[in-house]
N, C-alpha and C positions, 0 to 999 in steps of 0.2 A: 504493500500500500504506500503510497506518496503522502506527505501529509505536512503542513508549511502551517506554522501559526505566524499570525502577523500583527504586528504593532503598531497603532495610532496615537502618537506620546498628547497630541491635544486633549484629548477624552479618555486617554489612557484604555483604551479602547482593543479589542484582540479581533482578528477574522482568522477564518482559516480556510486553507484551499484542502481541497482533498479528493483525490484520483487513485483508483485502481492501479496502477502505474504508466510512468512513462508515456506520451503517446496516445491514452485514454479520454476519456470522458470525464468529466470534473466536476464538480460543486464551488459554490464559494458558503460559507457563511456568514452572516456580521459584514459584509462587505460595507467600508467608508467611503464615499465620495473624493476622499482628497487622497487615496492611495489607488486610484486611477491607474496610472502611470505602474504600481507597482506588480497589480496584477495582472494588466496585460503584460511588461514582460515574461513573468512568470507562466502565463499561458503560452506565449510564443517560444521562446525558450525549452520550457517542456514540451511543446505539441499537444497542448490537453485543448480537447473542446468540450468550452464551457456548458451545461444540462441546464445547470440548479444555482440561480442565486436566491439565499433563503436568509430570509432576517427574523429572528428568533420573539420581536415584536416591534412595534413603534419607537424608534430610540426618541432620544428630548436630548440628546449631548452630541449626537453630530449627523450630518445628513447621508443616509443610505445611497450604494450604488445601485441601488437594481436597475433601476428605471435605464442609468447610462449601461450600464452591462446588459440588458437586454436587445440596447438600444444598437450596441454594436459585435453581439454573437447572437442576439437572438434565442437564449438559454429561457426557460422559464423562470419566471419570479416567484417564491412561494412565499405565505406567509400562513400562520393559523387560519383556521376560519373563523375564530371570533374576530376577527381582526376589523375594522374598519376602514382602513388603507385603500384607495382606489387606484385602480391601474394593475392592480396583481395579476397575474393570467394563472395559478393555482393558489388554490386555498387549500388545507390541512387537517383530517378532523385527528381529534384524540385519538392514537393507536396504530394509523395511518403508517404506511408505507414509503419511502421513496426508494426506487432503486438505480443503483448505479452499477452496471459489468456485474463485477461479482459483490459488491458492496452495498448492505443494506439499514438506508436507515429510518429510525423509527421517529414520529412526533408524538410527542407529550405535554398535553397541555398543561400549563403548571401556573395561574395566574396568585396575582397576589404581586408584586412587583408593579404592573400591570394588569390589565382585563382582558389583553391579549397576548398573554406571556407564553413562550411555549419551548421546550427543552428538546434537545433531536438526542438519540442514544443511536451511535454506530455500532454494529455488529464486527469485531474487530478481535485477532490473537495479537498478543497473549490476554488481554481484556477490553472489556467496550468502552468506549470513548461516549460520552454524558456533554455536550453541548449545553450548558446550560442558562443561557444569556445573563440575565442580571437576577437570576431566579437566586441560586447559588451560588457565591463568591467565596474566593478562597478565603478565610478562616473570616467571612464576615456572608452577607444576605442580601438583599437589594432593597433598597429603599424603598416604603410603600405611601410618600403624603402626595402624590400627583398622580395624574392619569388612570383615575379610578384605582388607584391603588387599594391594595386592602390586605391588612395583617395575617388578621385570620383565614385569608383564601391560602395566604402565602405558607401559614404555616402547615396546612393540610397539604399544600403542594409538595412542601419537605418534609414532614413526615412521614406521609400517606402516600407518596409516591416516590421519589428523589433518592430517600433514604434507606428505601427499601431495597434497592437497586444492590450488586455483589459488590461487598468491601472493596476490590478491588478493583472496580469501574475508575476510570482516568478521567479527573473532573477539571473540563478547559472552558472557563468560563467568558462572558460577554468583555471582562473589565477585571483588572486588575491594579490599585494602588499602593503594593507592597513591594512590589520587583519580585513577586513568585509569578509563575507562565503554567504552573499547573499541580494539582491535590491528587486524593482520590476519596472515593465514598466514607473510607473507612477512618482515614486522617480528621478527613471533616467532622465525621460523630466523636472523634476523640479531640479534638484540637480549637473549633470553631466553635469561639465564645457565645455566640448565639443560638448557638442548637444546643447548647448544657442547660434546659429549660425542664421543667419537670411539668408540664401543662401547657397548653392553648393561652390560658391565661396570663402565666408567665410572660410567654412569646409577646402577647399583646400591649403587654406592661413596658417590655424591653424596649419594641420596635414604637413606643411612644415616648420614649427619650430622644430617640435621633432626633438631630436638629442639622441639615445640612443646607447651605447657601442652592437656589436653584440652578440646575447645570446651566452652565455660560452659553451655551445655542439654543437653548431651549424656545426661543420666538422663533428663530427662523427654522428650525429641524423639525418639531413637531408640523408644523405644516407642510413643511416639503416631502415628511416622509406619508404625513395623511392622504397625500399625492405620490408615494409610490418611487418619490425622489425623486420628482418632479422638479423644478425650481419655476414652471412657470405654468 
């Protein structure tokens, strides 16, 4: 398998490309508008044709490529299906499929971050790879006081779903602000101050302390990406 995480130091921001190998058929995830340039070399370079650009939900910290990656391989754009985002040419339900050659992977709707949050799990040796946008961060969660956020979806997302996943699932999340690039299932239930909760209620206690400034593109992304990353 082929597999390239990428960095967007504005937003602090991860994508990742990921191909069967060589020569193949591709995905992007999380793909950023201002990393243009990096992933088409990376497609031309490899020879991968792009399938699947997929954004894990509505970012508010920097504006999505799909629309322009669409725009110029012509890949499908996917998002959840709760999603409201217009211009998508595939929407996602809970459980759903996408497949690529021999690489399969799964959507999982996981809101609580957002109301259209959704986590993809690759089918992957020596273990699966957990996309998990801003749902699960590494030793922290994703903020839930904008865009319909909601605590307690969130925390049923990680309990009830996320968590249940094998210890050893490889967890590459949306965003990263520590200089780690990557956890797994089992680190997180030991390590991540956030999930040491003994209750829903707890969770909801915790996740009503954060207090964080609103992300800096937040005017202009949110609309652009409600348009598919559109800018016009």
């Amino acid at each position: 398998m082929l597999f390239r995480q990428l960095f967007e130091p504005q937003s602090s921001a991860f994508s990742y490309l990921i191909a069967d190998a060589v020569g193949g058929k591709a995905m992007l995830i999380d793909p950023v508008l201002d990393k243009m340039e990096l992933y088409q070399q990376l497609l031309d370079e490899l020879q991968l044709q792009l399938m699947y650009a997929i954004d894990t939900h509505v970012h508010a910290d920097h504006i999505t490529a799909l629309a322009a990656l669409r725009q110029r391989y012509g890949c499908e754009t996917v998002h959840g299906e709760h999603s409201k985002a217009q211009g998508i040419s595939r929407r996602v339900a809970d459980g759903e499929w996408l497949m690529l050659d021999r690489l399969k992977l799964k959507a999982l709707y996981t809101p609580g971050h957002t109301d259209d949050s959704y986590s993809f799990l690759l089918n992957a040796t020596p273990a699966d790879l957990l996309f998990s946008g801003d749902t699960l961060l590494i030793r922290s969660t994703g903020r839930t006081d904008f865009q319909h956020g909601d605590a307690s979806a969130q925390y049923h997302s990680l309990f009830n779903k996320l968590l249940r996943l094998d210890d050893e699932t490889r967890l590459l999340p949306g965003h990263d602000y520590q200089g780690m690039t990557s956890s797994t299932i089992g680190e997180e239930k030991r390590h991540n101050p956030r999930l040491q909760v003994n209750s829903e209620q707890q969770y909801l206690d915790l996740m009503a302390t954060v207090r964080l400034d609103p992300p800096r593109q937040i005017d202009v992304a949110v609309p652009a990406n409600l348009n598919g990353g559109r800018l016009s």
